[in-house]
C-alpha positions in Angstrom: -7.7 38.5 12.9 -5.1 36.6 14.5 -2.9 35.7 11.4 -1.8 33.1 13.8 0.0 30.2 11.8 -1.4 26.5 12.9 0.4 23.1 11.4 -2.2 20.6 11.0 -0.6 17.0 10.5 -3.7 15.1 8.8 -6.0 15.6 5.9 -8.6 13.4 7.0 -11.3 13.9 9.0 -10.1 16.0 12.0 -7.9 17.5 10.2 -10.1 19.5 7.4 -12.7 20.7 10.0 -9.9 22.1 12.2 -8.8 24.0 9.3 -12.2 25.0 7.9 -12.9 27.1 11.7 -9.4 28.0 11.8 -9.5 29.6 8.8 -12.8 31.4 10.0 -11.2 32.7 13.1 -8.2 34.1 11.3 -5.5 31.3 11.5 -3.9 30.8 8.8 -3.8 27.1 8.9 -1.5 24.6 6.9 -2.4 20.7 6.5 0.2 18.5 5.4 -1.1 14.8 4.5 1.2 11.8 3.9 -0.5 10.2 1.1 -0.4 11.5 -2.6 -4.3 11.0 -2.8 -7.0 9.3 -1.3 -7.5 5.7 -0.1 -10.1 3.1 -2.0 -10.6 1.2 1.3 -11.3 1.7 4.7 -15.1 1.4 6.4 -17.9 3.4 6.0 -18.2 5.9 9.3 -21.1 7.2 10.7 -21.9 11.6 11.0 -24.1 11.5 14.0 -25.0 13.4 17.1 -22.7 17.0 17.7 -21.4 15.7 14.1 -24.2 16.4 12.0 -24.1 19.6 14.1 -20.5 20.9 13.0 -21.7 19.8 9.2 -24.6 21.5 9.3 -22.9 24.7 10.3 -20.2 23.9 7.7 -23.1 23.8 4.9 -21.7 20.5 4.2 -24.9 18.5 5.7 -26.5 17.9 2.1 -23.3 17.1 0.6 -22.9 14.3 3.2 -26.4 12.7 3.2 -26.1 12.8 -0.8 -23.1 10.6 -0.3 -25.1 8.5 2.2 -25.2 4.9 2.0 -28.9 3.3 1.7 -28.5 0.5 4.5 -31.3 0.1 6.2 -31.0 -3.5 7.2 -28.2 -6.0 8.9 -28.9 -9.7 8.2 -26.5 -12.2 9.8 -26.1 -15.4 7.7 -24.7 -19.0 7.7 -22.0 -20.5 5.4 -24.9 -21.1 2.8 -26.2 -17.8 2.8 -29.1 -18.3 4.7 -30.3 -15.3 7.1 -30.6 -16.4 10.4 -31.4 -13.3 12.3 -31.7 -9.9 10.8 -31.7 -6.4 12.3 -33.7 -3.2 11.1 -31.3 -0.5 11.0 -33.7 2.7 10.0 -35.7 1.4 13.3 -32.3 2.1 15.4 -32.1 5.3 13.9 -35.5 6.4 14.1 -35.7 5.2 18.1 -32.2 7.0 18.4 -33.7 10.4 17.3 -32.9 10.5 13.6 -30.4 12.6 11.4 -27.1 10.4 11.6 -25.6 9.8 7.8 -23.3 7.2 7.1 -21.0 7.3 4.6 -17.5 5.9 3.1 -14.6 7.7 5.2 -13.1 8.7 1.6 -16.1 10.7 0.5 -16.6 12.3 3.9 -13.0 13.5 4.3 -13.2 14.4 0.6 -16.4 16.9 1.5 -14.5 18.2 4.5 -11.5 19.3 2.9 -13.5 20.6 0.0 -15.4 22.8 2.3 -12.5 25.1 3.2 -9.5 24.0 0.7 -9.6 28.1 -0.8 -8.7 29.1 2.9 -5.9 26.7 4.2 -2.9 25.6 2.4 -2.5 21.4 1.4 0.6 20.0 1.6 -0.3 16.5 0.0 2.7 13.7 0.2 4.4 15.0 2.4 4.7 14.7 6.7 6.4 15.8 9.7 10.1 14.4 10.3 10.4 16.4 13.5 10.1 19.1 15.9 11.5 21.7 18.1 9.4 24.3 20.0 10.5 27.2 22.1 8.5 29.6 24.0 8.1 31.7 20.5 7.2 28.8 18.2 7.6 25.3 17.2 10.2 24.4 14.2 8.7 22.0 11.8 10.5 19.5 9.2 9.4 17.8 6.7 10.5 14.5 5.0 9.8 16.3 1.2 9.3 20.3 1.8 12.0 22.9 3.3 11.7 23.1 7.1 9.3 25.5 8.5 8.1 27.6 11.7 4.9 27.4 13.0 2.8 29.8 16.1 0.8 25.9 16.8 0.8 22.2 15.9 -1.7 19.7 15.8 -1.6 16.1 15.2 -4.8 15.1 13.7 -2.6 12.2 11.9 -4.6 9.4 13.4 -3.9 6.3 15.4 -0.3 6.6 14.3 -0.1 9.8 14.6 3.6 10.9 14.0 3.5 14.4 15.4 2.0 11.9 19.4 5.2 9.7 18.5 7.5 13.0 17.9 5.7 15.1 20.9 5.1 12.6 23.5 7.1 9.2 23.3 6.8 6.2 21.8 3.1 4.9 20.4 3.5 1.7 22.9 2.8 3.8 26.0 -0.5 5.1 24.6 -2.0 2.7 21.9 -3.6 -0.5 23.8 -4.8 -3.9 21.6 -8.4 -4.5 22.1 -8.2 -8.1 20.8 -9.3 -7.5 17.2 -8.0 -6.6 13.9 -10.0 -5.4 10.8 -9.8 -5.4 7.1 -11.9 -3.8 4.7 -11.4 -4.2 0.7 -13.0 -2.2 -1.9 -14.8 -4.2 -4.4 -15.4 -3.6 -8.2 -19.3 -4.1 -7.5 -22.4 -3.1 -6.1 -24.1 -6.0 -4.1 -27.7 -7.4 -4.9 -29.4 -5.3 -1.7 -28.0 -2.3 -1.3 -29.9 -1.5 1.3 -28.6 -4.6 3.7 -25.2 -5.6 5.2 -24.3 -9.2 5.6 -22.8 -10.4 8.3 -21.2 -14.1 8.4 -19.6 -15.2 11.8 -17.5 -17.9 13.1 -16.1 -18.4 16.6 -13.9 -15.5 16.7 -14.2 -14.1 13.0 -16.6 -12.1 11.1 -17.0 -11.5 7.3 -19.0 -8.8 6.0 -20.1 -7.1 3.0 -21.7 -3.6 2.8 -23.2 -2.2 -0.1 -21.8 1.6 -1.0 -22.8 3.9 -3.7 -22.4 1.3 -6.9 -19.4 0.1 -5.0 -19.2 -2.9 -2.3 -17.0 -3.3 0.6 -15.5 -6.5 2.4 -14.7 -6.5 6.0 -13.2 -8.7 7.7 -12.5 -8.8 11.8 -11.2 -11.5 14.1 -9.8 -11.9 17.7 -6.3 -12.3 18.1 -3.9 -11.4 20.4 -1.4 -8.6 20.0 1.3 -9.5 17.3 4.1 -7.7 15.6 3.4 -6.3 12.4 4.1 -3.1 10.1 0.8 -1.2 9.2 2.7 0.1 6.0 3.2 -3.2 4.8 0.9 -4.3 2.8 2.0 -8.2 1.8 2.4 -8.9 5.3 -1.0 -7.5 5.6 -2.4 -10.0 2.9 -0.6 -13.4 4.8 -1.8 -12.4 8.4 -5.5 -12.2 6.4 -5.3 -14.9 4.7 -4.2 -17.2 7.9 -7.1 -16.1 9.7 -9.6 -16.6 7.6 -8.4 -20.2 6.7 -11.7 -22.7 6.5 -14.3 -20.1 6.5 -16.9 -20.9 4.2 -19.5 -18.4 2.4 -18.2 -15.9 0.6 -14.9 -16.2 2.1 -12.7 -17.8 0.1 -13.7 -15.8 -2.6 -13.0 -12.1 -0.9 -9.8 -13.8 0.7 -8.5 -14.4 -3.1 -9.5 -10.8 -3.9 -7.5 -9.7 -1.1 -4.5 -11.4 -2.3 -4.9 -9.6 -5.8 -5.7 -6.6 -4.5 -3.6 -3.2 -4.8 -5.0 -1.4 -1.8 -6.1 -3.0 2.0 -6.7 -1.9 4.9 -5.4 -3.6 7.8 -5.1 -3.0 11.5 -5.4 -3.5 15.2 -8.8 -2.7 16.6 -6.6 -0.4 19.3 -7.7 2.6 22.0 -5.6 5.7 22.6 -5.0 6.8 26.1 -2.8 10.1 27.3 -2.8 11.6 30.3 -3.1 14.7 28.6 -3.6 15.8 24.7 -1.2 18.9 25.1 2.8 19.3 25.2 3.3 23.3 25.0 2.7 24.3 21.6 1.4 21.1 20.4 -1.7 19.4 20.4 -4.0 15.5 19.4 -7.0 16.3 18.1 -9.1 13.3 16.5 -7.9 9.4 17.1 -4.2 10.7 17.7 -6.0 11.6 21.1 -8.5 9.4 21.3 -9.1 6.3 18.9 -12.3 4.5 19.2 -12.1 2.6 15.9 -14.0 0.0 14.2 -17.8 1.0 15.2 -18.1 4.1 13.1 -17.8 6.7 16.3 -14.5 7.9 15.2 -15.1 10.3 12.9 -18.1 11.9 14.9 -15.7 12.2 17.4 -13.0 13.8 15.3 -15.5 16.1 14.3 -16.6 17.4 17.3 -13.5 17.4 19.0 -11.9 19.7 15.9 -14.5 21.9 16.3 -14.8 22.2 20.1 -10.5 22.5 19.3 -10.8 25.8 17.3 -13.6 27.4 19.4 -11.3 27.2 22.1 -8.4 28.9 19.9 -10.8 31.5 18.6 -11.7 32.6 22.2 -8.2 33.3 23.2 -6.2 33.1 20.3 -3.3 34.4 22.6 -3.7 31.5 25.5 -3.1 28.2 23.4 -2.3 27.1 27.3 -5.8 28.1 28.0 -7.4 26.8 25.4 -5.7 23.6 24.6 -6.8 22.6 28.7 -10.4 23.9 28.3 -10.6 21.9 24.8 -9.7 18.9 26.3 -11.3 18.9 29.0 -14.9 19.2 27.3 -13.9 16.9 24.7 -12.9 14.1 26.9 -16.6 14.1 28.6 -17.5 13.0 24.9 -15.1 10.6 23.8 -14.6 8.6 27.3 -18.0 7.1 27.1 -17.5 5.9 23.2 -14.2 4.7 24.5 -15.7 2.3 27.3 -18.1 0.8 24.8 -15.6 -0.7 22.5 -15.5 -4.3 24.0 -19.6 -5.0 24.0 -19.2 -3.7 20.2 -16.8 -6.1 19.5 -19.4 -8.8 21.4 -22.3 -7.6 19.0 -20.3 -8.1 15.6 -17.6 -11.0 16.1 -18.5 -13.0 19.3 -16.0 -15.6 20.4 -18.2 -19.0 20.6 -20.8 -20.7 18.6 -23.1 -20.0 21.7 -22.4 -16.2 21.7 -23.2 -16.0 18.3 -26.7 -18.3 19.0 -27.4 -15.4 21.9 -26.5 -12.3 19.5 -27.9 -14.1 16.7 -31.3 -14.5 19.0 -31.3 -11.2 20.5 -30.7 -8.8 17.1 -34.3 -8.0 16.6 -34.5 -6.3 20.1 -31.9 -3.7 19.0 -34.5 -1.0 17.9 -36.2 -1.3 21.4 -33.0 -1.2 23.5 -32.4 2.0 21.3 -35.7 3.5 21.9 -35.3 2.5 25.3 -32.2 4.6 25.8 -33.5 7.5 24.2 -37.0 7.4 26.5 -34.2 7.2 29.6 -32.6 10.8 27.9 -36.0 12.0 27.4 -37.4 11.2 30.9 -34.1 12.2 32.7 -34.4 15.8 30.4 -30.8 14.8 28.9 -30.3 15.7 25.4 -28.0 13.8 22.6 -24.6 15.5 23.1 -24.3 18.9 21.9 -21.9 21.3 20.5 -22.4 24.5 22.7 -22.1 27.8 20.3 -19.2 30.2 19.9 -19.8 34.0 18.2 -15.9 32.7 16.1 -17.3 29.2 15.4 -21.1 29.5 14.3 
């Protein structure tokens, strides 16, 4: 036992799993969270790959695909509802090898945090104002709580992460604009299918609806170039929606006017996070603060894995963080820089930018399950396995 005290800024996804191992490799982790409780938006994310790995050896697995979503279908449609092209979904993941979940973000972090709440402390409204770290520790305050003093901290606070800001600079040197924002809105009800995810394009725009658990989500992503905005503010959020969307038909104008009502939305740049490194001394990024790949859903495998590779690397020399913070990222990063190159033909597949791309994508969405199966033949012949989560005696 190392008894080892760890600051984890970030109850989400990274943030809970870094705790949960921590905790099992005698840390004595604390998580502080800036909101007072969960969010009602936000998309649903995908537990896939060395994901479904760390779940499964959380004991969470069950809980996760019991919160699953049913989708087994993508239609794309016009402004009348009509499907024009439609894409089988359980195919993908049958050709890609099985086992990935998806799920809302909410109930997934939820399940995480649950997992190992009775062996790490929550500080819940609450985040870090600043820090100062000497050879012996780093000295934490808070905006709310009295200051503290911590052995390690980690910012697993996301793409604005506040401990990267504090640490290492300014979020403009490391957060680049990919060209996109996204939306996403709750919704009081369940959709007619929910087993299929609509899709309705325009040059440049895409609105979507995705059936949950009783409860629908709207999504909405567009092209546009990098503009000034506060991602806390949430009636500035609501115009820059509303003006992008203008003139869409289907079920646009509808969702647009449940935005405007709407108490919760979640609105942001479709970004990527690049450091040179993911370590300065005694702190550490761990999850999108490193590493953000959002929109497609690989984010939160990602944060998994890379919290868990993160505390086997602790566990194994609890008295190197130097050590371990280099050897952590530098297996991590062979799994997120591939996810991270592959943002910009994502962005192709769900909102392309002329009525010809979307003809092409439109025509080409029922080869999807044998460009997967393809890939995964390639693995198979080439004797390369679906990344993997190597075993730790501290971590299993």
């Amino acid at each position: 036992m190392t008894g080892r005290s760890v600051l984890i800024s970030g109850a989400g996804v990274a943030g809970p799993v870094l705790a949960y191992w921590l905790a099992r490799a005698g840390f004595v982790p604390t998580v502080v969270e800036r909101s007072a409780a969960p969010r009602s938006s936000g998309a649903p994310v995908d537990v896939r790959g060395p994901a479904v790995e760390v779940a499964e050896r959380m004991g969470v697995m069950a809980r996760i695909r019991d919160a699953g979503t049913a989708v087994t279908r993508l239609s794309f449609v016009d402004g009348g509802g009509r499907r024009l092209a439609t894409v089988d979904m359980g195919a993908i993941q049958r050709a890609a090898g099985g086992g990935d979940v998806e799920l809302p973000r909410g109930d997934l972090a939820a399940i995480l945090r649950e997992a190992g709440r009775d062996h790490a402390e929550y500080l819940f409204d609450d985040a870090v104002a600043a820090l100062s770290q000497d050879k012996g520790g780093v000295d934490v305050v808070f905006e709310q709580g009295a200051s503290r003093r911590f052995d390690l901290v980690i910012g697993a606070d996301g793409l604005h992460s506040g401990v990267r800001r504090l640490a290492f600079g300014p979020e403009a040197g490391f957060v680049s604009h990919m060209g996109l924002y996204i939306a996403t809105l709750a919704l009081d009800e369940g959709v007619e299918r929910a087993d299929e995810v609509t899709i309705y394009n325009t040059p440049g725009r895409a609105v979507t609806v995705h059936p949950g658990q009783g409860r629908a989500l709207a999504a909405f992503i567009f092209h546009a170039p990098a503009m000034p905005f506060n991602h806390r503010n949430l009636a500035q959020h609501k115009g820059l929606l509303a003006m992008a969307c203008a003139g869409a038909g289907w079920r646009t104008p509808e969702l647009i006017g449940r935005v405007q009502a709407a108490p919760d939305l979640y609105f942001d740049a479709v970004s990527r996070v690049s450091l040179d490194n993911w370590r300065r001394g005694r702190v550490a990024l761990v999850g999108d603060a490193a590493s953000c790949v959002s929109l497609f859903g690989d984010g939160s495998t990602l944060a998994m894995a890379g919290a868990f590779t993160l505390a086997r690397e602790l566990a194994a020399s609890p008295d190197d963080h130097r050590g371990a913070f280099h050897r952590y990222e530098e297996k991590h990063r062979a799994l997120a820089g591939p996810r991270q190159r592959g943002v910009r033909q994502g962005a192709f597949a769900l909102a392309p930018r002329t009525r010809a791309g979307i003809a092409m994508r439109n025509a080409a969405a029922g080869l999807w399950p044998l460009a997967a199966a393809g890939a995964r033949l390639g693995r198979l012949a080439s004797g390369r396995r679906r990344p993997s989560l190597p075993s730790h005696e501290q971590c299993s």
